[in-house]
N, C-alpha and C positions, 0 to 999 in steps of 0.2 A: 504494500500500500504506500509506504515510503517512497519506495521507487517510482511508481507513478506519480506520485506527488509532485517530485524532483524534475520528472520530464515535461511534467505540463507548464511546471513554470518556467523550467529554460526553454519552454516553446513559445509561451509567452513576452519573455523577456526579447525573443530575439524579432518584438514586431513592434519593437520603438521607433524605430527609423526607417517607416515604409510612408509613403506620398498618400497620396487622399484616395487615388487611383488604385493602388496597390492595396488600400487598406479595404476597399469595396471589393476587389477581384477575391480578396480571404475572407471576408466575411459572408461575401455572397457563395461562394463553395464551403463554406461548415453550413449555411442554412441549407443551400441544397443537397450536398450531401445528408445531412440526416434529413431531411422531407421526401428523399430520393428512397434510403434505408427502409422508412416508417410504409411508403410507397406500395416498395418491392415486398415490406413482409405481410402488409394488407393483403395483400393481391394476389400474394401465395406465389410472387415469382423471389428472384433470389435480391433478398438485402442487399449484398456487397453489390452486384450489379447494379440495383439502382441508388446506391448510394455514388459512382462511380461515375454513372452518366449523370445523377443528379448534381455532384460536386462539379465536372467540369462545365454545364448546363451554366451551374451558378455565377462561376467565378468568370467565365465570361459574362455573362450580363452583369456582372458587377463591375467590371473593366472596363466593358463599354456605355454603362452611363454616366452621363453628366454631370459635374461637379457644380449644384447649385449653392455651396458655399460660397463659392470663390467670385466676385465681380468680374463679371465679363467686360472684354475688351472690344471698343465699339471701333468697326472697319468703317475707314472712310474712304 
């Protein structure tokens, strides 16, 4: 239990220094990943698979949405 303990925070620790971008691309593959999981074991197909398509499902659309934090720069 220890051990896992230890791993989740040095996986933690190692997501200080990721962009706005990078921090949607991760969060959006842990949600779809387990939605993908919860999915695949409803449905009586396999977990890990849809944990797998639904992780990399996520982390792209989290990559490629748009950062409405940030003030957009007007083209002229």
């Amino acid at each position: 239990m220890a051990a896992l303990l230890a791993v989740a925070t040095l996986g933690l620790g190692a997501c200080s220094g990721l962009n706005h971008q990078e921090q949607r691309a991760l969060s959006g593959g842990a949600i779809g990943a387990g939605a993908g999981a919860a999915i695949g074991a409803i449905t009586g197909g396999s977990a890990v698979t849809g944990a797998l398509i639904g992780g990399a499902g996520g982390a792209a659309i989290g990559a490629l949405t748009a950062d409405d934090d940030q003030p957009r720069k007007r083209r002229r």
